[in-house]
N, C-alpha and C positions, 0 to 999 in steps of 0.2 A: 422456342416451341416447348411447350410443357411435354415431357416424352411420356412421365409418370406421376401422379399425384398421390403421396402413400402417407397412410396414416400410420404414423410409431411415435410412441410418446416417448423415446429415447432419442427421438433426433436421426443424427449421426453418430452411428460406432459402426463395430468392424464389419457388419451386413452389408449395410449401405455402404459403406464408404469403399469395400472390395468387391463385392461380390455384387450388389446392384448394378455400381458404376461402369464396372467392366461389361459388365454382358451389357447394357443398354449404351455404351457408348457414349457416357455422359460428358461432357464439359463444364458441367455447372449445378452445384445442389445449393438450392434456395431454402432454407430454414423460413417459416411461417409462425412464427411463434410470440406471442404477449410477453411472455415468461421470458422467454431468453434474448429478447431483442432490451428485455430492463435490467438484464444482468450481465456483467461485462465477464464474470469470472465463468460463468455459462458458456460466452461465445468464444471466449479463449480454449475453452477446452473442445467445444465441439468444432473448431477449426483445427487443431492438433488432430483431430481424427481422417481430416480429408486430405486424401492423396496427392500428390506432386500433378501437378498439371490440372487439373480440376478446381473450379472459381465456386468459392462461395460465400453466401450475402445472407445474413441474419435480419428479419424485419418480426413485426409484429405484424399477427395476420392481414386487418387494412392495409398497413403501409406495404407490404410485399406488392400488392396491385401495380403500385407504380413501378415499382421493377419489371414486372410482368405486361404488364400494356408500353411498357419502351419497345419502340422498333429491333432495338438490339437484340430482343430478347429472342425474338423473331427466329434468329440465325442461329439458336443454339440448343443445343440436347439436353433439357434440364428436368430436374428431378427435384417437385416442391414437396417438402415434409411436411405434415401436421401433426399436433401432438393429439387429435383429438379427429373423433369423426365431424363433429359440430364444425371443425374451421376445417375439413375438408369440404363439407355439402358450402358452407360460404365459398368457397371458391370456385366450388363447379357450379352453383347457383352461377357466378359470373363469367367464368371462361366455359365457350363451346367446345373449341379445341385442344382436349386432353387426350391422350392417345390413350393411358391405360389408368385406372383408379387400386389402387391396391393396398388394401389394408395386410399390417405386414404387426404389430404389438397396439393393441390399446387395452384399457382398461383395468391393467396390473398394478401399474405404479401408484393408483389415487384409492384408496379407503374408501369403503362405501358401501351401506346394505343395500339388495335387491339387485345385485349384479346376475344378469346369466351369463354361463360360459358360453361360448359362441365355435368357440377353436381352444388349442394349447393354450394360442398366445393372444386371444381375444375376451374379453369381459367385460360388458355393456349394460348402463342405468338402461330402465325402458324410456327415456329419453333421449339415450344415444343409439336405443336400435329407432328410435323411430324418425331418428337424424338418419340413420343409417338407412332406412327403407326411402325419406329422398334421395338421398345418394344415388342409390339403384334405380330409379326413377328415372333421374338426370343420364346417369349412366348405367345403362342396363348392365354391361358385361362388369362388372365391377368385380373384383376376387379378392381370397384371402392366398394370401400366400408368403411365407415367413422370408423365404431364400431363392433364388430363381430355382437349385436343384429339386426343392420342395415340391410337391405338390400342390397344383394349384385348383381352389376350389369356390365355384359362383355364389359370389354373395347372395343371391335370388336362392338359390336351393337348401345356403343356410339359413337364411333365413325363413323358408319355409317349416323349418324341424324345431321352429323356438316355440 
């Protein structure tokens, strides 16, 4: 069971891998990622970040599907990462059953003119808000939210102040 689907272009570090996992009870963080399923020194290190008892599987966005449409998958509390709004909306384009969608860092790490700030720790081409306006579409309750202690705020209302 997909618990949460959250967009951070760092992956796994110490948010998710403590502060997520715990409070949502995870057993399992699934990385979605092009980039880091073709770099082996990537997935080394973002498995160094995940906690004792917590399973996790690097793929590139396609291939994650199949991990995600196994029965197995079924039976467990997982938390799929994207680095990007664009391979979140692919994914809830295909899964119905996402519990919560949560955009948590994008748009920092990649260079780029014509970004708006969205949050702190959000910054989107008008390409990625208007990935992002499916998104909300698919899933209306959709939020930003860095940290669970954070405040948490409807992607629908930020996006109406862009």
């Amino acid at each position: 069971m997909i618990v949460c689907l959250r967009v951070d272009e760092r992956l796994i570090h110490g948010q998710v891998a403590m502060t997520w996992a715990k409070t949502l009870k995870l057993n399992g963080l699934v990385v979605a990622s092009d980039e880091a399923a073709a770099n082996e020194v990537q997935q080394m290190t973002l498995k160094m970040a995940v906690p004792d008892g917590i399973k996790c599987i690097i793929r590139s966005v396609k291939g994650v599907c199949d991990i995600l449409d196994d029965t197995r998958a079924a039976n467990m509390r997982l938390m799929v990462l994207v680095p990007t709004v664009r391979d979140a909306l692919f994914l809830a384009e295909r899964y119905s059953n996402i519990e919560m969608v949560n955009i948590g860092n994008a748009g920092k790490m990649t260079a780029g003119e014509g970004k708006k700030i969205l949050s702190k720790e959000v910054m989107l081409t008008e390409d990625e808000i208007q990935a992002l306006k499916e998104l909300v579409k698919r899933y209306p309750d959709t939020f930003f939210q860095a940290t669970p202690a954070r405040d948490k705020k409807a992607a629908s209302d930020i996006l109406k102040n862009i």
